[in-house]
C-alpha positions in Angstrom: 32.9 -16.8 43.4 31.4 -19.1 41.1 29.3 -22.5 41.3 31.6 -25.0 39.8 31.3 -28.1 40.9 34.4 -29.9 39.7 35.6 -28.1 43.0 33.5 -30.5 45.5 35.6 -33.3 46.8 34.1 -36.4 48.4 37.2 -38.0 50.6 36.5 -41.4 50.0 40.1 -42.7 50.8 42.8 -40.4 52.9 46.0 -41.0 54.9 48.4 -39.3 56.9 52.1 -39.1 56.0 54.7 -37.5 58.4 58.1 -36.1 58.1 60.6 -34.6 60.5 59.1 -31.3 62.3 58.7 -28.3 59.3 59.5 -30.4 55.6 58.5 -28.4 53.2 55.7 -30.7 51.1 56.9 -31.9 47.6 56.4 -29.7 44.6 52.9 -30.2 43.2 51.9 -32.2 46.3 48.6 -33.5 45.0 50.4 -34.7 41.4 50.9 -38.3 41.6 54.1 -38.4 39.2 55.7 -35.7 42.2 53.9 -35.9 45.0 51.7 -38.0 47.1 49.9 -41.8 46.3 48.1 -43.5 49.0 49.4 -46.3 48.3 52.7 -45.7 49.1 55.3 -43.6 51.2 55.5 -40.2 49.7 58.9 -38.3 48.4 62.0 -38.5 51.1 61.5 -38.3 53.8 57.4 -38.1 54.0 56.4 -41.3 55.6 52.8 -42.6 54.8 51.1 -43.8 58.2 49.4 -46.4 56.6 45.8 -47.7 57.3 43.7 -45.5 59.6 40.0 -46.1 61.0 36.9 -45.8 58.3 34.6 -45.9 61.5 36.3 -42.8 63.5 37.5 -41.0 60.2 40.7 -38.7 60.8 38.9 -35.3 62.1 40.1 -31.6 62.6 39.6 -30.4 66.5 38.9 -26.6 66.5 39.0 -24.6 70.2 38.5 -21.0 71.3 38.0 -18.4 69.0 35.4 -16.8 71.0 34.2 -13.0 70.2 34.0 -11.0 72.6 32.3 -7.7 72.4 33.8 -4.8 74.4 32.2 -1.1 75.8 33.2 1.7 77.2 31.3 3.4 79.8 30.3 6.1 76.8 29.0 3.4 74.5 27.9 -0.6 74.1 29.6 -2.8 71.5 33.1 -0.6 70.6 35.3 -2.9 69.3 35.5 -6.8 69.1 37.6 -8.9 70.4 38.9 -12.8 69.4 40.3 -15.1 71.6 42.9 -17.6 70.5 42.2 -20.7 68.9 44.1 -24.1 69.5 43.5 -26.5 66.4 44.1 -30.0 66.2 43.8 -33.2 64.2 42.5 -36.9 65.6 44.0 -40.0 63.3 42.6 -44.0 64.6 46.0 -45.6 63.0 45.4 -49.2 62.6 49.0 -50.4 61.8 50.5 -51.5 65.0 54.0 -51.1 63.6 57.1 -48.8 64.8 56.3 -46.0 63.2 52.7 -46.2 64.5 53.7 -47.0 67.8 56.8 -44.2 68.2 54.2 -41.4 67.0 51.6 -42.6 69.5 54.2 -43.3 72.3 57.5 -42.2 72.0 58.9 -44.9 73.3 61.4 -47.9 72.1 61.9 -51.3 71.6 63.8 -53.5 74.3 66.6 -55.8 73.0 66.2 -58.0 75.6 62.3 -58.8 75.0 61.7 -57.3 71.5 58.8 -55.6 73.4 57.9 -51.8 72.9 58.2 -50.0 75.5 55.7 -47.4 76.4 57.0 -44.7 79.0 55.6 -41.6 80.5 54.0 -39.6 78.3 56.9 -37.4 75.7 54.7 -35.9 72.5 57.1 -36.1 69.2 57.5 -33.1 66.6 56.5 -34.0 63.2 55.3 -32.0 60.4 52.1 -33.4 58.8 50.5 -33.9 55.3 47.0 -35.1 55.4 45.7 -36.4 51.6 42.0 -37.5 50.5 41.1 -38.4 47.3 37.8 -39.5 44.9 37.7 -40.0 41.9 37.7 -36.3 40.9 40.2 -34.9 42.8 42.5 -34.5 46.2 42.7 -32.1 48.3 45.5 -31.8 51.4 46.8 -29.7 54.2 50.2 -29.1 55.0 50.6 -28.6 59.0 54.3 -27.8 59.3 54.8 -28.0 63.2 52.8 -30.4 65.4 53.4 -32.3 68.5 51.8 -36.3 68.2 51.1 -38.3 70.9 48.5 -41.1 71.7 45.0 -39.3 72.6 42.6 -41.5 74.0 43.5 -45.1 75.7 42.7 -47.9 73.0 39.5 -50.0 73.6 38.6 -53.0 72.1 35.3 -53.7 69.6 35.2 -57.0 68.6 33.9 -56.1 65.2 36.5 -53.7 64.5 39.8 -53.3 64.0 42.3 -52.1 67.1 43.0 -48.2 67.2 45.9 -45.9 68.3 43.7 -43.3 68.2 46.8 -40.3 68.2 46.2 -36.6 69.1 48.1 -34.3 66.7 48.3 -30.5 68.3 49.2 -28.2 65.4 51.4 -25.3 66.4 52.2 -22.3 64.6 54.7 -22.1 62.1 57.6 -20.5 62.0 57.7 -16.8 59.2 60.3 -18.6 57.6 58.4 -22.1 56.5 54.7 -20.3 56.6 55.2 -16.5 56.2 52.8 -14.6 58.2 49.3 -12.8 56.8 49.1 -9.0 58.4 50.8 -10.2 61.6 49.1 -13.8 62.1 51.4 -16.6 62.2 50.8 -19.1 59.6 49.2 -22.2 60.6 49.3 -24.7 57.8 48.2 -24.8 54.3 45.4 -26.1 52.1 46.1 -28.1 48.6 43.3 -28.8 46.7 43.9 -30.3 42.7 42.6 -27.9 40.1 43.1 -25.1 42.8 45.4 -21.9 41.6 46.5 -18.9 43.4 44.6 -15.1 42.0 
């Protein structure tokens, strides 16, 4: 490895788009002329999510994992040990439109009241792009096979714009969309402009 520093990235702007549970992302995902623009919905049938929160900025979650060191009654420290690790991604959407609302609810609109209705809780399978962008470069993760809901209950701040702040559990994907490395099911990819395989 080498210090190059056209391969920093500052996300100054980023978005979520969303497709139907394992799309495959366009080809050259982080070109605008095929893939994704912030400014609009990506290539059928990715779905940008729109405006999220500056304040609480979208965020990976990261749990387990732990090492664990394990002896035998000859000797101390034999072999190691990981536990599993569940990862996850928080997103404050600001749009309080349908798409917004099915992704943090799963619910649907009456046609008596026009109201949205919000029932008990039913997480919806979508596969995930996340995109950030300077003026250098982008990077972006793939996540093929997560389960959305809404995470936190919304609270108001007077100064700020309303939040559905939605929970995004990423699951493992299947050897067929994210082939497995020596055993380890795939989990989801990282994109990152100038960025080439060995």
């Amino acid at each position: 490895m080498s210090v190059d520093s056209t391969k920093l990235v500052i996300p100054g702007h980023g978005t979520v788009f969303h497709a139907p549970v394992n799309t495959k992302p366009p080809t050259g995902p982080l070109n605008p002329a095929t893939g994704f623009n912030l400014q609009a919905d990506g290539p059928t049938p990715w779905e940008n999510l729109g405006h999220t929160s500056k304040q609480n900025t979208i965020a990976f979650t990261k749990e387990g994992g732990e090492k664990e060191q394990l002896d035998t009654f000859l000797a101390d420290g034999v072999r190691t040990t990981t536990g599993s690790t569940t990862w996850g991604v928080t997103a404050a959407a600001l749009q309080f439109d349908a798409d917004t609302l099915d992704l943090a609810f799963n619910g649907d609109f009456d046609s008596t009241t026009g109201g949205y209705t919000v029932a008990t809780p039913s997480p919806i399978q979508r596969a995930i792009f996340l995109f950030f962008q300077d003026t250098t470069g982008s990077v972006g993760f793939w996540i093929p096979n997560t389960e959305v809901s809404l995470g936190e209950a919304p609270s108001v701040d007077t100064a700020q714009f309303l939040e559905l702040p939605l929970s995004i559990s990423i699951l493992s994907a299947a050897n067929a969309i994210i082939p497995a490395i020596n055993g380890r099911a795939g989990v989801f990819q990282i994109f990152k402009s100038g960025l080439v395989a060995p």
